[in-house]
DSSP file (Angstrom, degrees, kcal/mol; ACC not computed):
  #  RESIDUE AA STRUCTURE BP1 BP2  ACC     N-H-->O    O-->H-N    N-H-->O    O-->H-N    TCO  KAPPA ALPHA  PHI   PSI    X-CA   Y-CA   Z-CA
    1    1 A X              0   0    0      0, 0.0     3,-0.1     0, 0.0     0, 0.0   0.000 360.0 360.0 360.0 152.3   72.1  -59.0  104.1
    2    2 A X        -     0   0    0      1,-0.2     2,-0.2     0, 0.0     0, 0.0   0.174 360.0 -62.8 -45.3 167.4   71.2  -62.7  103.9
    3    3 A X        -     0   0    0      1,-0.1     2,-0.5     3,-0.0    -1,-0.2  -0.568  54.9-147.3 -63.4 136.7   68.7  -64.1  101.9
    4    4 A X        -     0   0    0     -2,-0.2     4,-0.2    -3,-0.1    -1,-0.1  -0.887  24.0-106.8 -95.8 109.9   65.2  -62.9  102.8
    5    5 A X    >   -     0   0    0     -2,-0.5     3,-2.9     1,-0.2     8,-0.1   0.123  22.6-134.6 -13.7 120.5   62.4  -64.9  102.5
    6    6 A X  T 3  S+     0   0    0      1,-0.3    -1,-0.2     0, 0.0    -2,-0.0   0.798 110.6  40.1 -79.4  -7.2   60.3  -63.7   99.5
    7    7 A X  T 3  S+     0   0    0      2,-0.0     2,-0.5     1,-0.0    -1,-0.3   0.157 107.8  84.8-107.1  -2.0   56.6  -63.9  101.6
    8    8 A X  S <  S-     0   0    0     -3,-2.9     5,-0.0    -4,-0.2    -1,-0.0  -0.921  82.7-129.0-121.3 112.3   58.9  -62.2  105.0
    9    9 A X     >  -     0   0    0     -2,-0.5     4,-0.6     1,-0.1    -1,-0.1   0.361  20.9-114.4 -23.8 178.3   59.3  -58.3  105.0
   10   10 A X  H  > S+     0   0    0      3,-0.1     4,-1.9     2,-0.1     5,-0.3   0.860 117.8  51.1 -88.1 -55.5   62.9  -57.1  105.5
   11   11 A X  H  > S+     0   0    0      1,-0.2     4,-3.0     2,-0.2     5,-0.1   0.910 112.0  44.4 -21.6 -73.2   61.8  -55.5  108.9
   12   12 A X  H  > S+     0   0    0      2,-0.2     4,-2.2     3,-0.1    -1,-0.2   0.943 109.6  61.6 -61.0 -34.0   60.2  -58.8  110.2
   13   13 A X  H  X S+     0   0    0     -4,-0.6     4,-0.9     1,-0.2     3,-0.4   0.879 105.6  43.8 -23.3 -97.2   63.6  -60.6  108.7
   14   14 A X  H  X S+     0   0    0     -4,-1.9     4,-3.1     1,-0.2    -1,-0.2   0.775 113.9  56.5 -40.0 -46.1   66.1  -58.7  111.1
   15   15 A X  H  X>S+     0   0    0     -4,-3.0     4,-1.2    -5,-0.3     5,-0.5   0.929 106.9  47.7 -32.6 -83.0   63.5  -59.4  114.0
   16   16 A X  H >X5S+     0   0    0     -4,-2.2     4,-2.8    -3,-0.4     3,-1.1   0.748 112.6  47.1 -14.7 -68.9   63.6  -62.8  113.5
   17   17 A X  H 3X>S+     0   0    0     -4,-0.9     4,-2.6    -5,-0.2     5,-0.6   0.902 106.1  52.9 -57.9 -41.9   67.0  -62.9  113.4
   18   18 A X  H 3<5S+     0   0    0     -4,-3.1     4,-0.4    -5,-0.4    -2,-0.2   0.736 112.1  51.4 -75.1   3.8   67.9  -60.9  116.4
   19   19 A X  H <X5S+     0   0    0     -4,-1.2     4,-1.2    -3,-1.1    -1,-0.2   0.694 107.2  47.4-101.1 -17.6   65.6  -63.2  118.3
   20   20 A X  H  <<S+     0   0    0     -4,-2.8    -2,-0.2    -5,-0.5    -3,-0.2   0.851 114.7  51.7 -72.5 -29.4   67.2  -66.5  117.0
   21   21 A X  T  <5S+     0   0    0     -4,-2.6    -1,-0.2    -5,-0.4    -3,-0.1   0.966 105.1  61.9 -70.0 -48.0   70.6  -64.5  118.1
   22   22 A X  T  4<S+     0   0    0     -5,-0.6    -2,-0.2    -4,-0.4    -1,-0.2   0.849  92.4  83.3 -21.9 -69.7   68.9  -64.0  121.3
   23   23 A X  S  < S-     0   0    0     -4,-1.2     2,-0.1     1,-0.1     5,-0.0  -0.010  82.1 -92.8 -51.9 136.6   68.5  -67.6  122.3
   24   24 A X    >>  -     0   0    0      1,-0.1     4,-1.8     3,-0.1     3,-1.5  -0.374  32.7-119.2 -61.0 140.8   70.2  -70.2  123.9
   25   25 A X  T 34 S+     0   0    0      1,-0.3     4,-0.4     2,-0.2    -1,-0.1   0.860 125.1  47.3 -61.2 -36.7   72.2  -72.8  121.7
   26   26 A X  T 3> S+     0   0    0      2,-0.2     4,-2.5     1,-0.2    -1,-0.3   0.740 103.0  55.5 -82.7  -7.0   69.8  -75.0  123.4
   27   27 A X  H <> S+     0   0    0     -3,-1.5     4,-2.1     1,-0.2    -2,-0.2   0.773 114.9  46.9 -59.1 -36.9   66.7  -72.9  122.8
   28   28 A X  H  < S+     0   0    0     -4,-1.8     4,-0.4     2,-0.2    -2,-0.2   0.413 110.1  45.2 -85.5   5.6   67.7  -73.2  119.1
   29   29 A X  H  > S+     0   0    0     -4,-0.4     4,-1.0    -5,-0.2     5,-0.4   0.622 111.0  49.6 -47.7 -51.5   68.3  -76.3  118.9
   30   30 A X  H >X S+     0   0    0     -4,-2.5     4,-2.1     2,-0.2     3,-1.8   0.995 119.1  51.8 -45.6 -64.9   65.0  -77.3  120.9
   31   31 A X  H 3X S+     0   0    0     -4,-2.1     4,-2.2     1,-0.3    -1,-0.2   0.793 110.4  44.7 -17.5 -63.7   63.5  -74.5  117.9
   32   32 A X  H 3> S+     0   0    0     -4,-0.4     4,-1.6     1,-0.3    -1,-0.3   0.594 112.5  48.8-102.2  -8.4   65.0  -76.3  115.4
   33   33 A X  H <X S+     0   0    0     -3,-1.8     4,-0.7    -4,-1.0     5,-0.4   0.563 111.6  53.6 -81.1 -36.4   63.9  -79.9  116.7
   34   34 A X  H >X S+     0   0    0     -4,-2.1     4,-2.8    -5,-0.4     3,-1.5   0.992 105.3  49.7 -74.4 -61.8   60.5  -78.6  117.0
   35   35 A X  H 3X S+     0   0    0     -4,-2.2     4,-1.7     1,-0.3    -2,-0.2   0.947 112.9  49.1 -60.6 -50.4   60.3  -77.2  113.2
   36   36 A X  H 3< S+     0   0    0     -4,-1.6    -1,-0.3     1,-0.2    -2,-0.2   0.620 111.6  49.0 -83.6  18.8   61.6  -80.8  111.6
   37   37 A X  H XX S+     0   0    0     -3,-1.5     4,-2.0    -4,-0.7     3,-1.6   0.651 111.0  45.5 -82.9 -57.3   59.2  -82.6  113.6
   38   38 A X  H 3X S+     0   0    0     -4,-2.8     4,-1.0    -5,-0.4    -2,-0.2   0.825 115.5  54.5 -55.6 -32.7   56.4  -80.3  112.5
   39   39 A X  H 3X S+     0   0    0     -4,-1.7     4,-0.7     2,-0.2    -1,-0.3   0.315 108.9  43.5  -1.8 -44.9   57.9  -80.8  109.1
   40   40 A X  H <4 S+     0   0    0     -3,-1.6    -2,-0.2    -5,-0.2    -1,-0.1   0.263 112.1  51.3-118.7 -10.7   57.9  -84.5  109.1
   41   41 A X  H >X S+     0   0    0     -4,-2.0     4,-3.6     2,-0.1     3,-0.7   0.714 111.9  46.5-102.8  -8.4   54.4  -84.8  110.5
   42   42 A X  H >X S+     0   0    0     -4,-1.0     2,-2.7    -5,-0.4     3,-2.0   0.835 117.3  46.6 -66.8 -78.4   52.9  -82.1  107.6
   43   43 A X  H 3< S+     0   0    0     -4,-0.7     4,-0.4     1,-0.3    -1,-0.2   0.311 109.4  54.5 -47.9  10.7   55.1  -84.5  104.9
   44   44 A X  H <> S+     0   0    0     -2,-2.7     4,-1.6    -3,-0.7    -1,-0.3   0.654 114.8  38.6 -96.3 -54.0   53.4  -87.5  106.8
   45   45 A X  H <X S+     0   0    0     -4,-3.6     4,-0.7    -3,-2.0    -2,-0.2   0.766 110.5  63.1 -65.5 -26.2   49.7  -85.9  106.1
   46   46 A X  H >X S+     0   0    0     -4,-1.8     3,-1.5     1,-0.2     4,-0.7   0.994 111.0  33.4 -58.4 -63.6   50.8  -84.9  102.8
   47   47 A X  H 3> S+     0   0    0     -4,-0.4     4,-1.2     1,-0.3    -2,-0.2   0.824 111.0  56.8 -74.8 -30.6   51.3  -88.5  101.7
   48   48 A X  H 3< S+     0   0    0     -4,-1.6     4,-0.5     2,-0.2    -1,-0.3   0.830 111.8  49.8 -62.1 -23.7   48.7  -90.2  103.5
   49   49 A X  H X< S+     0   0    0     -3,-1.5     3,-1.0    -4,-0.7    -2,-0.2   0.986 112.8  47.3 -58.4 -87.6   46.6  -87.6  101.6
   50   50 A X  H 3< S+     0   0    0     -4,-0.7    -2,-0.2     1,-0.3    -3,-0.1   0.493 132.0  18.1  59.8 -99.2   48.4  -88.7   98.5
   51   51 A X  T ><  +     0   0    0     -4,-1.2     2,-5.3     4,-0.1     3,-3.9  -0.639  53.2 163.5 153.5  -4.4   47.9  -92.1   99.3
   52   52 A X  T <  S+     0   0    0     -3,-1.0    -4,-0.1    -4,-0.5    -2,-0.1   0.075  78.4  76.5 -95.8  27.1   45.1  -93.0  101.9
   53   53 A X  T 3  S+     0   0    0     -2,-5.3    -1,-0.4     2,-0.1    -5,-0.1   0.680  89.3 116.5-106.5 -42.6   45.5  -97.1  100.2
   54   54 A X    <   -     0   0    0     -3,-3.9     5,-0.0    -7,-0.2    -2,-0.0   0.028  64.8-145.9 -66.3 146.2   48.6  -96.8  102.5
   55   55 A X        -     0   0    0      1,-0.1     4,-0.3     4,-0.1    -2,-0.1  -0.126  31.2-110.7 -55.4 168.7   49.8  -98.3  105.3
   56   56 A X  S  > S+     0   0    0      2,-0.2     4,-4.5     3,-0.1     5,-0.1   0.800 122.2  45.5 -58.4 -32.3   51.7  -96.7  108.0
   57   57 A X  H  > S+     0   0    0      1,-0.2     4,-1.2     2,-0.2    -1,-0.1   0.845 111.2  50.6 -94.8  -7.3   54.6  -98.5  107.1
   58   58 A X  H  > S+     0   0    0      2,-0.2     4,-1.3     3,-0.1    -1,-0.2   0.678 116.6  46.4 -55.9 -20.9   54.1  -97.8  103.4
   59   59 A X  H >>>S+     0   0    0     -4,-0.3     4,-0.9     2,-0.2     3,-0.9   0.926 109.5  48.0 -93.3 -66.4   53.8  -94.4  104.5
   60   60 A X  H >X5S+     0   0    0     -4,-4.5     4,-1.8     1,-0.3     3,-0.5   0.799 111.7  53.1 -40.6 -37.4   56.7  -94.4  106.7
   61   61 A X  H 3X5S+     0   0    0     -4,-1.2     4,-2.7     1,-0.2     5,-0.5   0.930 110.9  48.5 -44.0 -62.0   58.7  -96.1  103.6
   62   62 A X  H <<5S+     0   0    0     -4,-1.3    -1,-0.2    -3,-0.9    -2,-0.2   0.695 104.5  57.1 -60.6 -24.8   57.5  -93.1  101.5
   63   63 A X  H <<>S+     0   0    0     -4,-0.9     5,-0.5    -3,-0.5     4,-0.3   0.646 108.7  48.4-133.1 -56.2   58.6  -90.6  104.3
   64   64 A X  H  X<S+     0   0    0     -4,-1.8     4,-1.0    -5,-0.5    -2,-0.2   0.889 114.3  44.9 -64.0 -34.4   62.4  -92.2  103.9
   65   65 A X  T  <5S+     0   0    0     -4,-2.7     4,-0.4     1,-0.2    -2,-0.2   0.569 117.4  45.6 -85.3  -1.3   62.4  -91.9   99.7
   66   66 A X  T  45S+     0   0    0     -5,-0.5    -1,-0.2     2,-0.2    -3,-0.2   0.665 116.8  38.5-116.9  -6.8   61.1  -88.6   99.8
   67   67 A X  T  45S+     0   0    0     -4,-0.3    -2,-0.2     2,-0.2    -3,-0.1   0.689 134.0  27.5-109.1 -41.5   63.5  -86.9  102.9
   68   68 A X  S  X<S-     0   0    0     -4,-1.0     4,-0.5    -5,-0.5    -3,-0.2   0.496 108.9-109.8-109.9  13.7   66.7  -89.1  101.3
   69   69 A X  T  4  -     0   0    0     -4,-0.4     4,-0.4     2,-0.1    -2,-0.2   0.231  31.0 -74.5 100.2 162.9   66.3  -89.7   97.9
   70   70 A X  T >> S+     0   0    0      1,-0.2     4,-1.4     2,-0.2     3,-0.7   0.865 122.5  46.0 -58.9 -44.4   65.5  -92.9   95.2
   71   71 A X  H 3> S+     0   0    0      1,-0.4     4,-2.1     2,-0.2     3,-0.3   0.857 113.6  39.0-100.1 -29.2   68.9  -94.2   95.6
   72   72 A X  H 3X S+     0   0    0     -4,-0.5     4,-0.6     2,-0.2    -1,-0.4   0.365 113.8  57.7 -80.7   4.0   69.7  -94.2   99.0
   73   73 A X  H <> S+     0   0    0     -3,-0.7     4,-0.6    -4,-0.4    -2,-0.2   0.495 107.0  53.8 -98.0 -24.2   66.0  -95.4   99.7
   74   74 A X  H >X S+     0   0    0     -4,-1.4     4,-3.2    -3,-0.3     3,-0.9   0.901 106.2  49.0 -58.1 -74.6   67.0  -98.2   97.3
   75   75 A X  H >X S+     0   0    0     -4,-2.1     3,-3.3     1,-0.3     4,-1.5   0.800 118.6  44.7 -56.9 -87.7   70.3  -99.2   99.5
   76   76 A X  H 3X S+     0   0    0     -4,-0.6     4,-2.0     1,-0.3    -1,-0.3   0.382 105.6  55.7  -3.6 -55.2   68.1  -99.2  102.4
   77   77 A X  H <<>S+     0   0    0     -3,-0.9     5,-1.7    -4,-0.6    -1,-0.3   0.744 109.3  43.2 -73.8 -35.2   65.4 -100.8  101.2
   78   78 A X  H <<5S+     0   0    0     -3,-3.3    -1,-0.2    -4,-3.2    -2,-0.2   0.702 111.3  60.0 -93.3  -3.1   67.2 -104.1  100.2
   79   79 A X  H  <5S+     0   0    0     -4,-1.5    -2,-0.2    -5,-0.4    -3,-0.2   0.924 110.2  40.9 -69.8 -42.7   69.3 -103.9  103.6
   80   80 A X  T  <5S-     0   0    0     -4,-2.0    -2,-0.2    -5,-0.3    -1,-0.2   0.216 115.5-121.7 -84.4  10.6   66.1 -104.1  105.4
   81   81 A X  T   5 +     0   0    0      1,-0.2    -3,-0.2    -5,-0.1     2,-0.2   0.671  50.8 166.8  81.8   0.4   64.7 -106.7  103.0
   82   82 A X      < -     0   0    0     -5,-1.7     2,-0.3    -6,-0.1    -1,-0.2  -0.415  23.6-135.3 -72.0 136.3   61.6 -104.7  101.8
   83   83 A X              0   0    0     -2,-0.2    -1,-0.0     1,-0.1    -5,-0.0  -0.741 360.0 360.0 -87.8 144.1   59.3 -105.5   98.8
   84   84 A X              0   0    0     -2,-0.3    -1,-0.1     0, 0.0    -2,-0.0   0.053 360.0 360.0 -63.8 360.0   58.1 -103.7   96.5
């Protein structure tokens, strides 16, 4: 079997799955649209938590370094001209 979550029974697992098999390639996609959005607005609250001296667009900055890493948050950042 796949990995199981360690917090998800085995039982509820195979549910899970046979309802994501269930679903239309565009019900799981919509699903899966829905979860990184929900995703990106907790890791939004996280840092504003974190943070609450920041701007939005410090925040939004923070949002970029943290989903794609120092160095590509780097390239970015001196394509778009941002200070530090």
């Amino acid at each position: 079997m796949d990995y199981i979550p360690a917090d998800t029974t085995q039982d509820a697992y195979r549910k899970q799955i046979e309802i994501l098999r269930d679903m239309s390639p565009e019900d799981r996609a919509m699903l899966a649209s829905e979860l990184t959005d929900r995703a990106r607005q907790e890791l939004i609250a996280d840092i504003m938590k974190q943070h609450p001296e920041f701007t939005r667009q410090q925040v939004m900055r923070e949002v970029i370094r943290r989903c794609y890493g120092e160095e590509l948050y780097r390239e970015i950042a001196a394509a778009k001209g941002w200070k530090e």
